[in-house]
C-alpha positions in Angstrom: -10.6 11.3 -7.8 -11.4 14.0 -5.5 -7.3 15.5 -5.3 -7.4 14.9 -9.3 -10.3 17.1 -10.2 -9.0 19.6 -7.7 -5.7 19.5 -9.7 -6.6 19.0 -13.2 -2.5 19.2 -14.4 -1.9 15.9 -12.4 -4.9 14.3 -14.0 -3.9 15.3 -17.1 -0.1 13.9 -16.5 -1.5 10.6 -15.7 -3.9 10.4 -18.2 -1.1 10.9 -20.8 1.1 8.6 -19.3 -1.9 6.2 -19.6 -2.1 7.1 -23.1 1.9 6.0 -23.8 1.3 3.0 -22.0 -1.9 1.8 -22.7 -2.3 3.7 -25.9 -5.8 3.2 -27.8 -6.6 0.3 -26.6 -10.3 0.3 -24.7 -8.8 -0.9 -21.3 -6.4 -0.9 -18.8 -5.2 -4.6 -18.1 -3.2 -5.9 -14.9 0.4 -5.6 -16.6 0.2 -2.4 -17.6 0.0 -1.3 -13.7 3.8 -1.9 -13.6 4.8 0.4 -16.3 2.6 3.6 -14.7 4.7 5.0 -12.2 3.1 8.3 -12.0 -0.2 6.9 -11.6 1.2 4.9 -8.3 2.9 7.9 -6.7 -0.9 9.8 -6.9 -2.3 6.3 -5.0 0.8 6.2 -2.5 0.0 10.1 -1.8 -3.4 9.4 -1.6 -3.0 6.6 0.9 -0.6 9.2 3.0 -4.0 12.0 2.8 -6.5 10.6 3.1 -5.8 6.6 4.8 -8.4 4.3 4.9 -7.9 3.9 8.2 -7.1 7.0 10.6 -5.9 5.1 13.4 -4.1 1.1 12.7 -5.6 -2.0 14.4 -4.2 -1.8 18.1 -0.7 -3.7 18.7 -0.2 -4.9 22.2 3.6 -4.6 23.8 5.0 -7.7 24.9 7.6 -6.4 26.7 8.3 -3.0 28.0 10.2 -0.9 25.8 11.1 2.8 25.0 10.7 4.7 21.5 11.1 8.0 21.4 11.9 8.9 24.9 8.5 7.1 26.1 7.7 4.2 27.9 6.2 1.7 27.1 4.9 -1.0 29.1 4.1 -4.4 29.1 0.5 -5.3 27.7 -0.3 -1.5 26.7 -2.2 -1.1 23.1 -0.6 1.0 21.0 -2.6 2.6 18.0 -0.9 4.3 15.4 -2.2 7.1 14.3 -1.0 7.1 10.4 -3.5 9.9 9.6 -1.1 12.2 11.4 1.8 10.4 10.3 0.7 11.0 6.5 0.7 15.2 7.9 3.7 15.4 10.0 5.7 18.4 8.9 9.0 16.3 10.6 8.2 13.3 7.7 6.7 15.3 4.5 7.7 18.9 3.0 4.2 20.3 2.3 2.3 17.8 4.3 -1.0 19.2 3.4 -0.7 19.2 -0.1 -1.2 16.7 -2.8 2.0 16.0 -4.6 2.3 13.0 -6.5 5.3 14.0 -7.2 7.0 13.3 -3.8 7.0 10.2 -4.3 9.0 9.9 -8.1 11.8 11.5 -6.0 14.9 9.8 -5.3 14.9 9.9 -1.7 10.6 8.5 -1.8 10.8 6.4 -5.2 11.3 3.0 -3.0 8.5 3.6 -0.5 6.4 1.0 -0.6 3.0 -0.3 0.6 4.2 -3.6 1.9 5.0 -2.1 6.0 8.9 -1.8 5.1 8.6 2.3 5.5 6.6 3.7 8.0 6.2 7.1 6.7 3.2 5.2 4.4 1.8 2.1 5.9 -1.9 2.4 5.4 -2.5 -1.9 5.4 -0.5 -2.0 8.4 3.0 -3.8 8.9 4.5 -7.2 10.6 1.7 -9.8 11.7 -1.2 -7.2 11.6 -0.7 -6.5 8.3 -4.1 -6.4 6.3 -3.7 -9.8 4.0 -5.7 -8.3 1.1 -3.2 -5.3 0.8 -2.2 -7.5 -1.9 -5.6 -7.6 -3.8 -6.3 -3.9 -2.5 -3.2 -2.3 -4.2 -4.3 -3.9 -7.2 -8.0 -2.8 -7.9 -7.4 0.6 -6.7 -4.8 0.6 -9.4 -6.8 -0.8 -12.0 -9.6 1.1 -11.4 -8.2 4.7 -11.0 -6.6 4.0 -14.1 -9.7 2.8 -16.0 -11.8 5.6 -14.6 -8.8 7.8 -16.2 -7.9 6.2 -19.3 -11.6 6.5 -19.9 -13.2 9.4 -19.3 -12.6 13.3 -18.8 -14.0 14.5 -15.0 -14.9 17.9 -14.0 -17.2 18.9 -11.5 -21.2 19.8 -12.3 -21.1 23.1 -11.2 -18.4 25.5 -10.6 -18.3 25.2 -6.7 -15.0 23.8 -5.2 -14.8 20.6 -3.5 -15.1 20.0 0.0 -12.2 18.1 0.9 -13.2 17.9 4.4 -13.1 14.5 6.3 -15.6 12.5 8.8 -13.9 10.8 11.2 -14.8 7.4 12.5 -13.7 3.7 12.2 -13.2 4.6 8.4 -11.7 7.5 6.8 -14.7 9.0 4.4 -14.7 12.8 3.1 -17.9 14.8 4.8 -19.1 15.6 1.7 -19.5 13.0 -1.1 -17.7 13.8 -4.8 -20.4 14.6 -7.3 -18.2 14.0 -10.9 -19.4 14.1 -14.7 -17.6 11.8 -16.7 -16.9 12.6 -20.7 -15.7 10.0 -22.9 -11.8 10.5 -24.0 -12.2 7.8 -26.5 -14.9 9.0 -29.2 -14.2 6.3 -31.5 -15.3 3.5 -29.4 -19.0 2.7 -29.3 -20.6 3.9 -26.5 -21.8 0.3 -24.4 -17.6 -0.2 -24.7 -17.7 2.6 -21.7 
């Protein structure tokens, strides 16, 4: 929510691609998730920016191995570190900014969540692989585009938004997001919202 108030043109392109798919109708149900593919390029590049998780649970090597011209040994954890991954200038053209639109490319469009490219694995891959990415994918989804579909969001004053993170366990932003939601859909009553 955050990257689409600071861009208002990207909110805007979703929203009316919500309004071609979903059209008047009051919600957003679990089928029309497949038919928004704008809406899931701004969660993959939100997954690269800002990852749930900085660094990935630790793998252990089970053998000694080299990647990248380093060694490896036996029984040493590995994190990966997929908050720097999502800014590596060798991986992403404009790493630092939010474009959605990376990912409607040719060369992107197939980059998935499910660990299969490793440019964007924020539920991990192989056997640590988070098991709810499945559930996950699907209520961010679902509710980014409700939230959307919904309501207008700007900002309650005219300051910008601090897009700073805090680093820990979790990925959070330093500064919460303070948003004032307007309804899109004035011909609903309001308790529908």
């Amino acid at each position: 929510m955050a990257e689409l108030i600071r861009n208002p043109q990207k909110m805007k392109r979703v929203q009316e691609e919500l309004d071609d798919v979903v059209g008047l109708e009051p919600k957003v149900e679990g089928y029309d998730i497949d038919r928004l593919p704008y809406l899931d390029a701004v969660v993959k590049e939100t997954f690269r920016l800002h990852p749930a998780l900085p660094l990935l649970f630790p793998h252990t090597a089970e053998r000694d191995c080299e990647i990248e011209g380093y060694m490896i040994r036996k029984d040493a954890q590995v994190f990966v570190n997929m908050w720097a991954i999502g800014r590596a200038h060798t991986i992403w053209k404009e790493p630092f900014e939010f474009m959605p639109e990376r990912f409607l490319e040719e060369k992107n469009r197939e980059i998935d969540y499910k660990g299969h490219n490793f440019e964007l694995i924020p539920f991990g891959a192989g056997r640590r692989q988070c098991v709810g990415y499945p559930f996950g994918i699907c209520m961010v989804h679902l509710v980014l585009a409700s939230f959307l579909h919904s309501f207008d969001w700007t900002l309650p004053t005219r300051e910008q938004i601090d897009m700073r993170d805090e680093f820990g366990q979790m990925l959070k932003k330093a500064v919460q997001l303070t948003a004032v939601p307007k309804p899109r859909q004035l011909r609903y009553p309001h308790h529908v919202y």
